[in-house]
Backbone atoms as SQL, in Angstrom:
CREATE TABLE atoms (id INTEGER PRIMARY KEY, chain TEXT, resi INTEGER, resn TEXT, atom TEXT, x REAL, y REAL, z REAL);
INSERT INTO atoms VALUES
  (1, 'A', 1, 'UNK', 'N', 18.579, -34.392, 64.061),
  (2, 'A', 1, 'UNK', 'CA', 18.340, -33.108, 63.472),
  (3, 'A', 1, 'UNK', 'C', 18.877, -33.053, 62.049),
  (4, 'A', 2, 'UNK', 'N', 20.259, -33.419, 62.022),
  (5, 'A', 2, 'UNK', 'CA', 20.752, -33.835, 60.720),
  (6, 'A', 2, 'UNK', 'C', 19.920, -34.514, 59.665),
  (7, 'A', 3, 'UNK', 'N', 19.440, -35.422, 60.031),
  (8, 'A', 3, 'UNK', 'CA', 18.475, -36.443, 59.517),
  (9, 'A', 3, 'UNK', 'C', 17.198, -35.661, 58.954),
  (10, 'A', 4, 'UNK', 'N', 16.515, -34.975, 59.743),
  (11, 'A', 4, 'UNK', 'CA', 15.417, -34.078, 59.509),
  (12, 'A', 4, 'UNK', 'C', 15.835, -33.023, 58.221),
  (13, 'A', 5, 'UNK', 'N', 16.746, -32.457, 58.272),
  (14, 'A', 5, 'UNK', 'CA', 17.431, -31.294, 57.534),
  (15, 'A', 5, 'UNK', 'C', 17.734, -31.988, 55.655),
  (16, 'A', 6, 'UNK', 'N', 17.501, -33.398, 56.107),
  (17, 'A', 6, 'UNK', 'CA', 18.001, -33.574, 54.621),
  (18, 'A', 6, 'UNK', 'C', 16.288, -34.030, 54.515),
  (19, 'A', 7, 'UNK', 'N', 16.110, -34.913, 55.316),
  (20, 'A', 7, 'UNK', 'CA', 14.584, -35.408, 55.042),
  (21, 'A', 7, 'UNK', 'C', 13.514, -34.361, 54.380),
  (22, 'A', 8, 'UNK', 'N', 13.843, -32.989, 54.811),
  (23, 'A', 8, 'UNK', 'CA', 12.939, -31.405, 55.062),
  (24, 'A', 8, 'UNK', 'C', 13.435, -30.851, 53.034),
  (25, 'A', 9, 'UNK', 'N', 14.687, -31.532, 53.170),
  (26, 'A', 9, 'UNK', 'CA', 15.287, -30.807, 51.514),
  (27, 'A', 9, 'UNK', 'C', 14.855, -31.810, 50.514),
  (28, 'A', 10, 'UNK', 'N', 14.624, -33.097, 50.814),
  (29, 'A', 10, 'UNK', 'CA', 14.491, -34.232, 49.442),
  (30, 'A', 10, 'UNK', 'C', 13.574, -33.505, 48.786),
  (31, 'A', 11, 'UNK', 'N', 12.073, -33.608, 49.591),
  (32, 'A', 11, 'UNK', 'CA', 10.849, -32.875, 48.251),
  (33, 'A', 11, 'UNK', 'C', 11.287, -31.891, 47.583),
  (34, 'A', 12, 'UNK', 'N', 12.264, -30.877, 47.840),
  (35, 'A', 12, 'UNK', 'CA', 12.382, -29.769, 46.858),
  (36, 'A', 12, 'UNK', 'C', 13.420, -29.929, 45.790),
  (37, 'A', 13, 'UNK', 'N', 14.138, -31.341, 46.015),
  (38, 'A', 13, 'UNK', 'CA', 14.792, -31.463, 45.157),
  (39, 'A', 13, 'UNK', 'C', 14.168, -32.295, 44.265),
  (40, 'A', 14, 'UNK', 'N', 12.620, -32.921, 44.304),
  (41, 'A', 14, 'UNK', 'CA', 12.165, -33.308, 43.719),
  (42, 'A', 14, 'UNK', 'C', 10.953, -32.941, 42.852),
  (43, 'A', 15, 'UNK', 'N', 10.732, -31.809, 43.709),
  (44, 'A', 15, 'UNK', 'CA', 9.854, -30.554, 43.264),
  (45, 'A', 15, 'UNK', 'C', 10.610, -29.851, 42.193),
  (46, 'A', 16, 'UNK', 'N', 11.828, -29.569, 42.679),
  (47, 'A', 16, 'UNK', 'CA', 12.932, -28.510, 41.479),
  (48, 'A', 16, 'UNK', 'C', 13.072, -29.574, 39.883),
  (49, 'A', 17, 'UNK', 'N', 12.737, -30.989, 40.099),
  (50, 'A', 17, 'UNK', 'CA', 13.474, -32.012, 39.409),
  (51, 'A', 17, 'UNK', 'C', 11.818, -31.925, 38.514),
  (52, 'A', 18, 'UNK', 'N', 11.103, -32.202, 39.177),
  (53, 'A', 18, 'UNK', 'CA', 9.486, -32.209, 38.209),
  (54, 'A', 18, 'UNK', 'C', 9.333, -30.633, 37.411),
  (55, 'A', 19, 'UNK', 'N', 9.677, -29.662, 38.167),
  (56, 'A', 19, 'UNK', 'CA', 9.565, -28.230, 37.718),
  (57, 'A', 19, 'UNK', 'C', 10.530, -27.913, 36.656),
  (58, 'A', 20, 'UNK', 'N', 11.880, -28.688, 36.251),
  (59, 'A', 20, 'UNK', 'CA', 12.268, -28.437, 35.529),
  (60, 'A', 20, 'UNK', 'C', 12.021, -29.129, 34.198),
  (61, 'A', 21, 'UNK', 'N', 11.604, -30.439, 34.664),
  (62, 'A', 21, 'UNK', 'CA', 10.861, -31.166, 33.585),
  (63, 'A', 21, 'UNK', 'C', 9.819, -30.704, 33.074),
  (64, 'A', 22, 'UNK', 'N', 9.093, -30.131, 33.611),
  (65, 'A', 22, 'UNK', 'CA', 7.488, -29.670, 33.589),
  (66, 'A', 22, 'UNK', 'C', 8.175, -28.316, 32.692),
  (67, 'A', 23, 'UNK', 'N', 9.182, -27.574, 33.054),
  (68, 'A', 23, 'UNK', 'CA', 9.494, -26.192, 32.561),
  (69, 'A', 23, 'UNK', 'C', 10.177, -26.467, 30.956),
  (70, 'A', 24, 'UNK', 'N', 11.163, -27.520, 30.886),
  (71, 'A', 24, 'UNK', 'CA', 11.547, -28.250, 29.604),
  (72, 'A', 24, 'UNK', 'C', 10.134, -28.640, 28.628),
  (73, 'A', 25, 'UNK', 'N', 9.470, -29.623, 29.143),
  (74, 'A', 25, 'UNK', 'CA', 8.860, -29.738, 28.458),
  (75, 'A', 25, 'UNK', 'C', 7.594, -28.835, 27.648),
  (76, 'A', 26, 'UNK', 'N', 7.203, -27.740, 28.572),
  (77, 'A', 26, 'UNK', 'CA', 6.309, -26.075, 28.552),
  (78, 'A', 26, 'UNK', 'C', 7.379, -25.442, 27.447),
  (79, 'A', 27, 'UNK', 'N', 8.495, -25.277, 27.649),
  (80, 'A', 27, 'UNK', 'CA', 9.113, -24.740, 26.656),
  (81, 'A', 27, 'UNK', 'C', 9.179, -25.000, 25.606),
  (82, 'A', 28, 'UNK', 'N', 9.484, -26.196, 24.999),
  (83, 'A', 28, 'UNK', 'CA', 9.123, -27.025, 24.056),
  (84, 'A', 28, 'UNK', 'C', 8.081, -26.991, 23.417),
  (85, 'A', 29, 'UNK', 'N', 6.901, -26.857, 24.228),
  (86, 'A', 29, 'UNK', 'CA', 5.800, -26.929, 23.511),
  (87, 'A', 29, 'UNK', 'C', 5.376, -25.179, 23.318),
  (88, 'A', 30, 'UNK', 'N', 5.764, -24.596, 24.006),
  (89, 'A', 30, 'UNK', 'CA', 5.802, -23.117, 23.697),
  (90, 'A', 30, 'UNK', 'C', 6.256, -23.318, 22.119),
  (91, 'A', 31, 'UNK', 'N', 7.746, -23.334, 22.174),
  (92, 'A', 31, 'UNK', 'CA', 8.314, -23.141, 20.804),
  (93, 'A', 31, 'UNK', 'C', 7.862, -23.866, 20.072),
  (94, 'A', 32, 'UNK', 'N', 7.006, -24.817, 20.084),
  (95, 'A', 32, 'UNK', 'CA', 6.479, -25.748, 18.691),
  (96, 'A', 32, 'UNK', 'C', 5.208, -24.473, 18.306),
  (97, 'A', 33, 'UNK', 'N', 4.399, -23.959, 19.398),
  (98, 'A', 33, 'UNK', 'CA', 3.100, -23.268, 19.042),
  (99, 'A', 33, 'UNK', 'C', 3.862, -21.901, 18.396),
  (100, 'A', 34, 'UNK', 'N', 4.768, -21.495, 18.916),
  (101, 'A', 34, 'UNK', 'CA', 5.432, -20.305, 18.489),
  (102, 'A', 34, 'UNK', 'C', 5.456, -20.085, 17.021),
  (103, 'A', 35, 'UNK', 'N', 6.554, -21.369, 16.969),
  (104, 'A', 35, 'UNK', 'CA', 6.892, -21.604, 15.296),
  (105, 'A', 35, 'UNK', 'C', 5.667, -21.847, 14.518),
  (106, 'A', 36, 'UNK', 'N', 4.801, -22.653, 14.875),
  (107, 'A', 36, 'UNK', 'CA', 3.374, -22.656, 14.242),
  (108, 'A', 36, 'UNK', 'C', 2.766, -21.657, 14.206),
  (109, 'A', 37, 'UNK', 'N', 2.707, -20.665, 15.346),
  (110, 'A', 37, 'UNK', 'CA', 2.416, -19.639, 14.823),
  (111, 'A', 37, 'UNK', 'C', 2.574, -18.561, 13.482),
  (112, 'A', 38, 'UNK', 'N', 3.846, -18.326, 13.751),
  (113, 'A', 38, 'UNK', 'CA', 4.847, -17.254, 12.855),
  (114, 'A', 38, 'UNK', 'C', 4.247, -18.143, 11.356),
  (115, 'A', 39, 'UNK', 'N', 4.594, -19.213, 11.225),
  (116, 'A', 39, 'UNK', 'CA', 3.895, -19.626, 10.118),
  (117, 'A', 39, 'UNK', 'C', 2.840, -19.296, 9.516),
  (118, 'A', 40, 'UNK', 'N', 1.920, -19.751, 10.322),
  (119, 'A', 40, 'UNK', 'CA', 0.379, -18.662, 10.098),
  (120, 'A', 40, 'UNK', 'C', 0.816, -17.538, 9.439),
  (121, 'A', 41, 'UNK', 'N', 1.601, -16.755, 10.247),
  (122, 'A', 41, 'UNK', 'CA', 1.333, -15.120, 10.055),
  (123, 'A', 41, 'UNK', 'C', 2.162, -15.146, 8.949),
  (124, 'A', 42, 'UNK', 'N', 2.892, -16.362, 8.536),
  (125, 'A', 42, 'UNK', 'CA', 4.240, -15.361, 7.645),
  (126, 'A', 42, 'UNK', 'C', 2.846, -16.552, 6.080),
  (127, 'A', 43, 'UNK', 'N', 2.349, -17.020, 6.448),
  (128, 'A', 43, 'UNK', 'CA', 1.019, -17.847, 4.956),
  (129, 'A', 43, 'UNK', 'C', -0.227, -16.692, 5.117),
  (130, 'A', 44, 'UNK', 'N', -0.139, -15.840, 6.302),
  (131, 'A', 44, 'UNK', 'CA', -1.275, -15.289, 5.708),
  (132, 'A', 44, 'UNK', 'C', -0.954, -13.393, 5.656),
  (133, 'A', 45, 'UNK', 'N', 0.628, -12.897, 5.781),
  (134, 'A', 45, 'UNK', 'CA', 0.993, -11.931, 4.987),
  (135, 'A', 45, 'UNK', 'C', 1.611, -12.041, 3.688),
  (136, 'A', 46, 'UNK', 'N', 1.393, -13.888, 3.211),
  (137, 'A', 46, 'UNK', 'CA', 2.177, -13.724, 1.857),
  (138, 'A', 46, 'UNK', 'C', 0.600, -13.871, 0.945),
  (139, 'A', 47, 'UNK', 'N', -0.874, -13.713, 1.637),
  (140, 'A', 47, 'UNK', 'CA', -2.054, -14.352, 1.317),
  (141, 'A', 47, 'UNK', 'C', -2.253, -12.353, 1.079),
  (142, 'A', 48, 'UNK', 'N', -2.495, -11.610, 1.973),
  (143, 'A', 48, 'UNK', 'CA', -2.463, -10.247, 1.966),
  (144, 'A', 48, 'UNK', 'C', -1.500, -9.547, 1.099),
  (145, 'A', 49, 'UNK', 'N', -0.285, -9.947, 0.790),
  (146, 'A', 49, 'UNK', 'CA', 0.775, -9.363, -0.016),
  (147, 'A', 49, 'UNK', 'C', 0.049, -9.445, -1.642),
  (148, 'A', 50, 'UNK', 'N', -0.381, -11.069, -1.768),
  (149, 'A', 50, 'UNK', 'CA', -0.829, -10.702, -3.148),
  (150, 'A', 50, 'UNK', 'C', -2.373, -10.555, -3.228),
  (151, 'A', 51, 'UNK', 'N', -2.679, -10.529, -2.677),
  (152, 'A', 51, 'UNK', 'CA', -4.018, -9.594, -2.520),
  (153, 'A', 51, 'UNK', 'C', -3.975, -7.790, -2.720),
  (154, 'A', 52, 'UNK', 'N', -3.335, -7.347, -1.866),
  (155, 'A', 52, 'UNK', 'CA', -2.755, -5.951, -2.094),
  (156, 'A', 52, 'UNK', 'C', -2.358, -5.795, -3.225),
  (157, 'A', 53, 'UNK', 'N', -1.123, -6.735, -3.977),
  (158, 'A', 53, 'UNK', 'CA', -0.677, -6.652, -5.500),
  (159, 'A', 53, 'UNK', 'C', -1.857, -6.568, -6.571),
  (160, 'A', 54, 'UNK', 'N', -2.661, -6.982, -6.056),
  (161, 'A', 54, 'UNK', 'CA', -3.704, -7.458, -7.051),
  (162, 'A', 54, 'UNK', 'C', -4.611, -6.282, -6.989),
  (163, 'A', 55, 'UNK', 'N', -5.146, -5.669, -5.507),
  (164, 'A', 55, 'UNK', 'CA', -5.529, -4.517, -5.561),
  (165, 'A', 55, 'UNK', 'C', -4.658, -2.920, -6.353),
  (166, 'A', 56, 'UNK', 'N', -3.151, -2.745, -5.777),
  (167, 'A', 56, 'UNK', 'CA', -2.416, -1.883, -6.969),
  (168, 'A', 56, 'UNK', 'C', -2.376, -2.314, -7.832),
  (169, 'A', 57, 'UNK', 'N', -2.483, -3.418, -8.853),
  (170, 'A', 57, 'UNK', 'CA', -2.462, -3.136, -9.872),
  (171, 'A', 57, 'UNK', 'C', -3.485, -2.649, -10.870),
  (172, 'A', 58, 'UNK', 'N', -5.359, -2.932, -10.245),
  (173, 'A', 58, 'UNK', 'CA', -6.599, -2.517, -10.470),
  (174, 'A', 58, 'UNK', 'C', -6.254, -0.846, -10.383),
  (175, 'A', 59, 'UNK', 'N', -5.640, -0.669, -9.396),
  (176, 'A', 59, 'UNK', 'CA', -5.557, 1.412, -9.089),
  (177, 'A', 59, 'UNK', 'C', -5.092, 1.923, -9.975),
  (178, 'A', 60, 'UNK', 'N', -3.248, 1.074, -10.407),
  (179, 'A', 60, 'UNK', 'CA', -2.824, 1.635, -11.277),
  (180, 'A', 60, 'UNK', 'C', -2.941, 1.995, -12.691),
  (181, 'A', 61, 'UNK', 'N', -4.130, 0.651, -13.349),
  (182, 'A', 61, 'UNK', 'CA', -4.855, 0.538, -14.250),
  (183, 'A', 61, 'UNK', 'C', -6.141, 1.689, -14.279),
  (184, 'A', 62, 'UNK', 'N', -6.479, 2.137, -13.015),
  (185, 'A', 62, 'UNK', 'CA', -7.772, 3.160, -13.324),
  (186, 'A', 62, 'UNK', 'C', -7.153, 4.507, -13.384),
  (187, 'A', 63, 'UNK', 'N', -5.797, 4.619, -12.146),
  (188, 'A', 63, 'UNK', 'CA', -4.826, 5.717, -12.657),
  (189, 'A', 63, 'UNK', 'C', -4.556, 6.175, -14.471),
  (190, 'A', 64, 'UNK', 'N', -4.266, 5.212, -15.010),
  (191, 'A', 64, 'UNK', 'CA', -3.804, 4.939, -16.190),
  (192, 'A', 64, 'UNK', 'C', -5.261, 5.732, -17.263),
  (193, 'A', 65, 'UNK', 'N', -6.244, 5.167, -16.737),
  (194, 'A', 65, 'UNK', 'CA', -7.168, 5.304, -17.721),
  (195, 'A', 65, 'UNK', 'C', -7.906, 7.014, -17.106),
  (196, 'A', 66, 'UNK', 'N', -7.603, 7.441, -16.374),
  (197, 'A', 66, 'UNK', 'CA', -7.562, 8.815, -15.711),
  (198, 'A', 66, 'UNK', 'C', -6.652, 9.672, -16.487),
  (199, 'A', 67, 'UNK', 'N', -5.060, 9.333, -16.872),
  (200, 'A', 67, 'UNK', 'CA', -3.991, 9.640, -17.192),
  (201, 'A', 67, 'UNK', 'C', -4.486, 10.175, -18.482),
  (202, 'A', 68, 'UNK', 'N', -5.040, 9.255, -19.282),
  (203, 'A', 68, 'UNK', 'CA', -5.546, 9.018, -20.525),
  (204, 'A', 68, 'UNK', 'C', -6.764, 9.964, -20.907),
  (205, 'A', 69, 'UNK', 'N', -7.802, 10.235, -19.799),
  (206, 'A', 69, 'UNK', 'CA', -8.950, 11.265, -19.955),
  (207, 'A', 69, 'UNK', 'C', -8.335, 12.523, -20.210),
  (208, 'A', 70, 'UNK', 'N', -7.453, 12.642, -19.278),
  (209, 'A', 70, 'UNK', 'CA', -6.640, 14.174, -18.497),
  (210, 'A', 70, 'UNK', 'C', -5.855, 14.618, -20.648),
  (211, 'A', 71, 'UNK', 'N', -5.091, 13.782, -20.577),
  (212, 'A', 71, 'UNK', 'CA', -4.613, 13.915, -22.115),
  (213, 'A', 71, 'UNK', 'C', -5.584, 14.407, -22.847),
  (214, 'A', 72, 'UNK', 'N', -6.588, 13.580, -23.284),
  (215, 'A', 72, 'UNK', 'CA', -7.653, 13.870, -23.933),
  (216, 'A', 72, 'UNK', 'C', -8.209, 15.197, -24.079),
  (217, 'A', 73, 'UNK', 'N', -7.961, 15.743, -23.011),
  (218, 'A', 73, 'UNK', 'CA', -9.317, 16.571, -22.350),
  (219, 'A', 73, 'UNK', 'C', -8.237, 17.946, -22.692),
  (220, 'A', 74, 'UNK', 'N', -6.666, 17.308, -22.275),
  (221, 'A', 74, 'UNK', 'CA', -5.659, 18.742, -22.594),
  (222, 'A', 74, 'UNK', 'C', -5.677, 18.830, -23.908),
  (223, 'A', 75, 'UNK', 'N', -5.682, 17.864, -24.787),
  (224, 'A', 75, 'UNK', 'CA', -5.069, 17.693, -26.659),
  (225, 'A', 75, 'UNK', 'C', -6.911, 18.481, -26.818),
  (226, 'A', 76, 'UNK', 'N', -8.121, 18.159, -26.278),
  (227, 'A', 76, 'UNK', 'CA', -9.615, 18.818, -26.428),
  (228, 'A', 76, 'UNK', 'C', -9.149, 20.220, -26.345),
  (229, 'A', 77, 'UNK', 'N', -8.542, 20.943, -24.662),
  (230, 'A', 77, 'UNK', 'CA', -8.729, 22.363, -24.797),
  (231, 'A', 77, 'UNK', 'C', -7.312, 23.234, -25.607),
  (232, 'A', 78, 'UNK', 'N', -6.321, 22.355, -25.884),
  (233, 'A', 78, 'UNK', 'CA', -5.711, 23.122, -26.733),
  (234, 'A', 78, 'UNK', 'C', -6.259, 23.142, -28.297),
  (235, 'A', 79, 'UNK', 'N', -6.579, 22.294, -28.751),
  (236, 'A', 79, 'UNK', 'CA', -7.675, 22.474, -30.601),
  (237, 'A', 79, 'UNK', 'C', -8.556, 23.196, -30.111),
  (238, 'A', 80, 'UNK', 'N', -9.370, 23.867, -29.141),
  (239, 'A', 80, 'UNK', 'CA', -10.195, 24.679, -28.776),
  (240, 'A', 80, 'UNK', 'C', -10.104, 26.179, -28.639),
  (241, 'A', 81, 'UNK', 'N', -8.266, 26.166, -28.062),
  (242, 'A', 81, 'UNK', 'CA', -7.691, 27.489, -28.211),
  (243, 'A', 81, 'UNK', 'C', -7.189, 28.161, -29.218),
  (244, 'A', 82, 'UNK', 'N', -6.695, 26.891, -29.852),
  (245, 'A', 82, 'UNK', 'CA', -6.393, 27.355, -31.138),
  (246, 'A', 82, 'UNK', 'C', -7.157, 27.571, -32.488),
  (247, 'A', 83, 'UNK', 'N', -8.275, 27.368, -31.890),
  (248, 'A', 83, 'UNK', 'CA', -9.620, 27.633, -32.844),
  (249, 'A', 83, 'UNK', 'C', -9.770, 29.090, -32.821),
  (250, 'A', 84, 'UNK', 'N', -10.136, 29.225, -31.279),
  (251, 'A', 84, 'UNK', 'CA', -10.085, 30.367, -30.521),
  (252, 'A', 84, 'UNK', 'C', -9.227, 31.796, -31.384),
  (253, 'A', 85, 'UNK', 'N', -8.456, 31.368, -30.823),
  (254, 'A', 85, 'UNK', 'CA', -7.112, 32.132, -31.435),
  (255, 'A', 85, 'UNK', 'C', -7.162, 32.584, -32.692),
  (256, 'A', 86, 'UNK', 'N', -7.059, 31.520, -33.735),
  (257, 'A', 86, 'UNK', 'CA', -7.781, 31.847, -34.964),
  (258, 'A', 86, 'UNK', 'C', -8.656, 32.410, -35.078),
  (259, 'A', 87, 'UNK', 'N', -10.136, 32.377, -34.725),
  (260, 'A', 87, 'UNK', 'CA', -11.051, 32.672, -34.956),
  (261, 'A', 87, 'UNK', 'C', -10.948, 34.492, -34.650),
  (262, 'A', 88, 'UNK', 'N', -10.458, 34.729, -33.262),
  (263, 'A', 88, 'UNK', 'CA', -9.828, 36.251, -33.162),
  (264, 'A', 88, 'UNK', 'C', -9.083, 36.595, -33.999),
  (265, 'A', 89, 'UNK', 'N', -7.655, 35.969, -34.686),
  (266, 'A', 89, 'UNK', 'CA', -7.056, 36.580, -35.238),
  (267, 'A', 89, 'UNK', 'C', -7.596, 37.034, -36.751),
  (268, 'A', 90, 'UNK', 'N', -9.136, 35.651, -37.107),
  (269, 'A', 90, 'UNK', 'CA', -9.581, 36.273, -38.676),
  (270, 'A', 90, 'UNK', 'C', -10.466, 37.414, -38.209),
  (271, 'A', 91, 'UNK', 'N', -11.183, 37.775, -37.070),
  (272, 'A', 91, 'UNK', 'CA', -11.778, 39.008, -36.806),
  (273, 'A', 91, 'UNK', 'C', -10.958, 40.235, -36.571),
  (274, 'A', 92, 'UNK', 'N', -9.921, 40.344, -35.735),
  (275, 'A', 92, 'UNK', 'CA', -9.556, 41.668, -36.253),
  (276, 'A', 92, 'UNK', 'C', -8.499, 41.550, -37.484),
  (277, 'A', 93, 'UNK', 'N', -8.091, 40.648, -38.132),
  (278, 'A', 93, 'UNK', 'CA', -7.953, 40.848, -39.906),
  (279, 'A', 93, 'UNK', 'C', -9.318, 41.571, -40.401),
  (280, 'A', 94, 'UNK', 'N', -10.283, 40.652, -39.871),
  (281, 'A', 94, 'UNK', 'CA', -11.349, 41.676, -40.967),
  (282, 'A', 94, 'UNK', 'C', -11.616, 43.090, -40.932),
  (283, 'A', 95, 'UNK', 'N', -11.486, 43.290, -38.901),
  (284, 'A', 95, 'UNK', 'CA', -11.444, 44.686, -38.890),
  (285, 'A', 95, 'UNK', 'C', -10.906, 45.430, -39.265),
  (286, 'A', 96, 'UNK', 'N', -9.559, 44.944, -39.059),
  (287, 'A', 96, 'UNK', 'CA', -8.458, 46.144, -39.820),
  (288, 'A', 96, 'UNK', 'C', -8.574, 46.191, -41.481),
  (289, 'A', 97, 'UNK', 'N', -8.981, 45.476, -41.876),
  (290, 'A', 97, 'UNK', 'CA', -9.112, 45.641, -43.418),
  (291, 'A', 97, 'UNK', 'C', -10.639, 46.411, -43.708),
  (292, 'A', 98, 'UNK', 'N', -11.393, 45.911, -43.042),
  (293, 'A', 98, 'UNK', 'CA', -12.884, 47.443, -42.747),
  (294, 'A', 98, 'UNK', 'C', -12.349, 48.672, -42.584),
  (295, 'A', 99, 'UNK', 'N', -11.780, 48.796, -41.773),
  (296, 'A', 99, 'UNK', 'CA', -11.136, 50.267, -41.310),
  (297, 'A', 99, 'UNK', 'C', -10.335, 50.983, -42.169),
  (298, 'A', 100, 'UNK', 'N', -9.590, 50.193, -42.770),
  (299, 'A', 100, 'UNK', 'CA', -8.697, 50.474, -44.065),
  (300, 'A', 100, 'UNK', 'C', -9.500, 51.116, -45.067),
  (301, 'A', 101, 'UNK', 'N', -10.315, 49.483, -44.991),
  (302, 'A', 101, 'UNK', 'CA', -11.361, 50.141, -46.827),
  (303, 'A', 101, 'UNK', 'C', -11.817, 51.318, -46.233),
  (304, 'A', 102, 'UNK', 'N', -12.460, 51.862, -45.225),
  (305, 'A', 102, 'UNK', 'CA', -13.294, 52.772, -44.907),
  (306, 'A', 102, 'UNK', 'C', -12.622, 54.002, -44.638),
  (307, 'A', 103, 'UNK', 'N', -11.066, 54.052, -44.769),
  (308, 'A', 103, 'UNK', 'CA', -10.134, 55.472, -44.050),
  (309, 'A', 103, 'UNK', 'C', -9.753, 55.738, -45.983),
  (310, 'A', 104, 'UNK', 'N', -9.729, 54.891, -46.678),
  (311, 'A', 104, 'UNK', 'CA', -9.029, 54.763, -47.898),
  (312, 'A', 104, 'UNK', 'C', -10.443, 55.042, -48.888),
  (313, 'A', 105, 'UNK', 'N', -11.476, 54.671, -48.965),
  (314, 'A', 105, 'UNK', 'CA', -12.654, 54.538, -49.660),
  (315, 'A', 105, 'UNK', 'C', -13.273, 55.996, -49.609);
């Protein structure tokens, strides 16, 4: 019976002995694909990083030239107001000097 009891345990100690080899070596090759992986990802977010750079800096350049209209367009309606402005302030000069000649005349 003794005899049987060890005879009944050898395969699993040889089963446990392949399974851990088999599990060593799976691991191993896990972590080689792993690390190969992350690689990938870390060559193709440094491939996207300057891609993106390259896209903000096109935005910030059309920002820029937006920046530049907006100026334009403010330095346009202020010489416009101040035309404006003028242009009212030589009309009622003229009026009040009509009204004058005409209370005085």
């Amino acid at each position: 019976m003794r005899l049987r009891q060890h005879i009944s345990a050898y395969p699993w100690v040889i089963i446990n002995a392949v399974r851990d080899k088999w599990t060593d070596e799976r691991l191993d090759d896990l972590n080689q694909r792993v690390g190969d992986g992350f690689k990938r990802v870390d060559a193709d977010l440094r491939g996207l990083r300057g891609e993106m750079n390259a896209r903000f800096e096109r935005v910030d350049a059309r920002f820029e030239a937006v920046d530049a209209r907006f100026d334009a367009l403010q330095r346009t309606m202020l010489q416009l107001g101040a035309g404006i402005l003028a242009a009212v302030i030589g009309i009622v000069a003229t009026l009040a000097a009509t009204i004058v000649n005409l209370l005085a005349g």
